[in-house]
N, C-alpha and C positions, 0 to 999 in steps of 0.2 A: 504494500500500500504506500502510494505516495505523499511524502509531508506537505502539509501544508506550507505557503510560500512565507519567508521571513525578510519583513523590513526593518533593518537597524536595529533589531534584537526582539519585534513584536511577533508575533505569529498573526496572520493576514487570514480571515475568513471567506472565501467568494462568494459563500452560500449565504451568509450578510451581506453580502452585496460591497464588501471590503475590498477595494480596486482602487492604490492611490496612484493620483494624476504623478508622472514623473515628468512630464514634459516641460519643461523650464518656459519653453516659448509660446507653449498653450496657456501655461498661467499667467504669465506677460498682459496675452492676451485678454483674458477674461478680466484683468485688472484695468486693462484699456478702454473695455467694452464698458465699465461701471461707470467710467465719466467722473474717477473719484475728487471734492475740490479741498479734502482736507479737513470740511466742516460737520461732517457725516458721521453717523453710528451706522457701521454693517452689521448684518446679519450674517452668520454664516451656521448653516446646516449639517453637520456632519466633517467636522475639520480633520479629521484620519488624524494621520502624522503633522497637519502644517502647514502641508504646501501651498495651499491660500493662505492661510491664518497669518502667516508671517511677512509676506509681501502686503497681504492686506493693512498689518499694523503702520505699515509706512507710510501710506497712504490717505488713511483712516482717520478721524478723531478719535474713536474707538471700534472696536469689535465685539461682537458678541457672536462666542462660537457654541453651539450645543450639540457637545458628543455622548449617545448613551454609551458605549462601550465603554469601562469600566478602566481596560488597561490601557487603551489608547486615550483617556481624561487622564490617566496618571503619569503616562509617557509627556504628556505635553502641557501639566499644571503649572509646574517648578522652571517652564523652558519660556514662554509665553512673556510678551513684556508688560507692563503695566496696565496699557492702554487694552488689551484682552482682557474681556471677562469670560471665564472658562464655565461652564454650566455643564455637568454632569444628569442628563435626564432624557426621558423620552418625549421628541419633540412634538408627538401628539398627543400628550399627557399634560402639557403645561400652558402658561398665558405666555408667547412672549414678550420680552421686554421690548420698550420704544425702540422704534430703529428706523431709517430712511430709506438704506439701502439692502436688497439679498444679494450677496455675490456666493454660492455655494453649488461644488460638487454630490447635487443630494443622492442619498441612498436610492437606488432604481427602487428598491419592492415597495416601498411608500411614494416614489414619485406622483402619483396623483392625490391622495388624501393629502399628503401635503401639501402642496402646491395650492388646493382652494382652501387650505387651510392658513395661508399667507394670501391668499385675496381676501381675508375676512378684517386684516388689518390694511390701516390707512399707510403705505410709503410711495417713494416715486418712479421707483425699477427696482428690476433683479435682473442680474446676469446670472441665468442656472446651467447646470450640465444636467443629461437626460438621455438615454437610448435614443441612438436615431431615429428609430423606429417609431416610440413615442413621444419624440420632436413634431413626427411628420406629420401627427393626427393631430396633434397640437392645430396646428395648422391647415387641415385639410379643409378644402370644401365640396358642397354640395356634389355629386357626381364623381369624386375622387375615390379610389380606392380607399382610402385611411379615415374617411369620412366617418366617425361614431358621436357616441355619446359627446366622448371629451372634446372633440371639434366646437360641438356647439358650446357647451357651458365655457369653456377656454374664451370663445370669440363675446358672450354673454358679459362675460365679465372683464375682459382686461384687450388689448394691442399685444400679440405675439407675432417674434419672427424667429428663423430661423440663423441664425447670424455664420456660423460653421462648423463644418463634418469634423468630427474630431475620431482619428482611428484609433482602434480596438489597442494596438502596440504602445500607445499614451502610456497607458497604464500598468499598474504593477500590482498584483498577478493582472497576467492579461485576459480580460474579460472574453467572452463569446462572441460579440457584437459590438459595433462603431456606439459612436456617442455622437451627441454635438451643442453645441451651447444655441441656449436662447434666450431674448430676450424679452420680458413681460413687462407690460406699463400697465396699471390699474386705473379705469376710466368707467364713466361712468356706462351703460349698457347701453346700446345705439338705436334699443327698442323696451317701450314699455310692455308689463304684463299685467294682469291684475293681482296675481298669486303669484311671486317667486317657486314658492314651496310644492305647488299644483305643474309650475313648468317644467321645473327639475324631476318629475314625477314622471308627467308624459314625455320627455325625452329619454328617460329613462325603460321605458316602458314601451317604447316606441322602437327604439338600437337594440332592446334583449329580443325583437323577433323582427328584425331586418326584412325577412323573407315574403313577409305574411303581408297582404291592402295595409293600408293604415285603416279603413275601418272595421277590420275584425278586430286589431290589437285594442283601440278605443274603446270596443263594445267590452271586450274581455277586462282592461284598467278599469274599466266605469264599474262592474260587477264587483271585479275582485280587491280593487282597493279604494274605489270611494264606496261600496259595499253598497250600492244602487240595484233594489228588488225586480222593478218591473220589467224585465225583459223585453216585452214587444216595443216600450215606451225608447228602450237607449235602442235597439236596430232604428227603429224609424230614426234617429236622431243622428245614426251616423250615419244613414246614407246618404246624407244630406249636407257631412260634413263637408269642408272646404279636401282638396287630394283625397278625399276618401277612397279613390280605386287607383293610388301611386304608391312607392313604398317608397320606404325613410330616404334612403340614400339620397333622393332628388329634393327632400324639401331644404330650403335654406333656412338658419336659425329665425330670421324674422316671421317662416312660416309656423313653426314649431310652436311661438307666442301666440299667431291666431286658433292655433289649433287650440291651445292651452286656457285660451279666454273663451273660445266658443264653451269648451267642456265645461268652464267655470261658469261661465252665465248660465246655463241646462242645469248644472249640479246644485249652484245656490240660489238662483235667481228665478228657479221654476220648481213649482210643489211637485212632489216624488207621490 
């Protein structure tokens, strides 16, 4: 059986998603890409060994780095210069503190809960790393292959781009898969809904059966979780909906809102 891989005396996990950037001219970059003016508290997600952490400090007015791993908080407590605040926790267990900017290599298997889990605070960008692959959907639209859930809520809530590929050999152990950095600015939504909570619902509900009209899936959400008795009452309602006989892939997120406010007007606004 082979060891797992060692940096500078830690033992590196993969299966944690433990992959530190070695590239010196990739972190260059993503420090370039932050636009940092000196005046700033960074956020940083998952600081491994440093490798941001440390050029960040330069840069920075301060940092805040949150690593749950336990030896890798202890490897870089004592190393860390003032201006670091080191937080040992799990970053979707806790509030964070103020900050301006995210410049952070986040852990891929939380990539998405985190990520709208930092659109829920008020800053002005983040320069992230991400799997390629989940760069792309970041990003996709309507008719694109990568087109899903996270396309739309990504486009709902904030300005992402893809900024660049960054290869698999960056890193140490070497990952599976390319990566590439993006950048997210948080703005306000380009379209109203009446329910937040009802739209994140039906798009959700809508990309778990890609396959199916959009008004079988409606008729089936209406039943199974706004828990809607009458039957013959929601068929007549969605044949009637707006793409009722189109599937997901082709609506664009602004359709997704009308979808979302027809249901919500039917659901609350007309006796069951």
């Amino acid at each position: 059986m082979s060891k797992k891989p060692e940096t500078k005396g830690i033992k590196l996990n993969p299966k944690k998603g433990q992959h530190i950037l070695k590239d010196r001219n990739i972190i260059k970059r993503q420090i370039e890409y932050a636009e940092l003016t000196g005046s700033e508290t960074v956020l940083e997600i998952g600081p491994g060994l440093g490798a941001l952490t440390f050029p960040l400090s330069n840069k920075a007015k301060k940092v805040v780095a949150i690593e749950m791993d336990r030896k890798l908080y202890s490897y870089l407590k004592d190393k860390v210069p003032e201006n670091v605040e080191l937080i040992n926790a799990d970053v979707m267990k806790i509030d964070f503190p103020k900050f301006d900017v995210v410049v952070s290599n986040l852990p891929y298997q939380i990539s998405s809960p985190v990520t709208f889990k930092l659109l829920e605070y008020e800053f002005e960008r983040a320069i992230l790393m991400y799997q390629k692959e989940f760069a792309d959907r970041m990003v996709a639209t309507s008719g694109d292959s990568g087109y899903s859930r996270l396309s739309v809520n990504i486009y709902y809530k904030a300005d992402c781009k893809v900024l660049k590929k960054v290869p698999k050999g960056a890193f140490n152990p070497i990952p599976k898969v390319d990566s590439a950095i993006v950048k997210l600015i948080p703005r306000p939504s380009p379209f109203e809904v009446k329910d937040e909570k009802l739209f994140f619902q039906v798009v959700e509900a809508l990309f778990s059966q890609r396959r199916k009209k959009i008004k079988n899936t409606v008729a089936s959400f209406m039943e199974r979780k706004l828990k809607l008795k009458n039957k013959e009452k929601i068929r007549a309602f969605t044949k009637n909906l707006p793409h009722s006989e189109d599937r997901v892939d082709l609506l664009r997120p602004e359709e997704f809102g009308v979808l979302s406010d027809t249901i919500y007007d039917f659901t609350f606004d007309t006796p069951q």
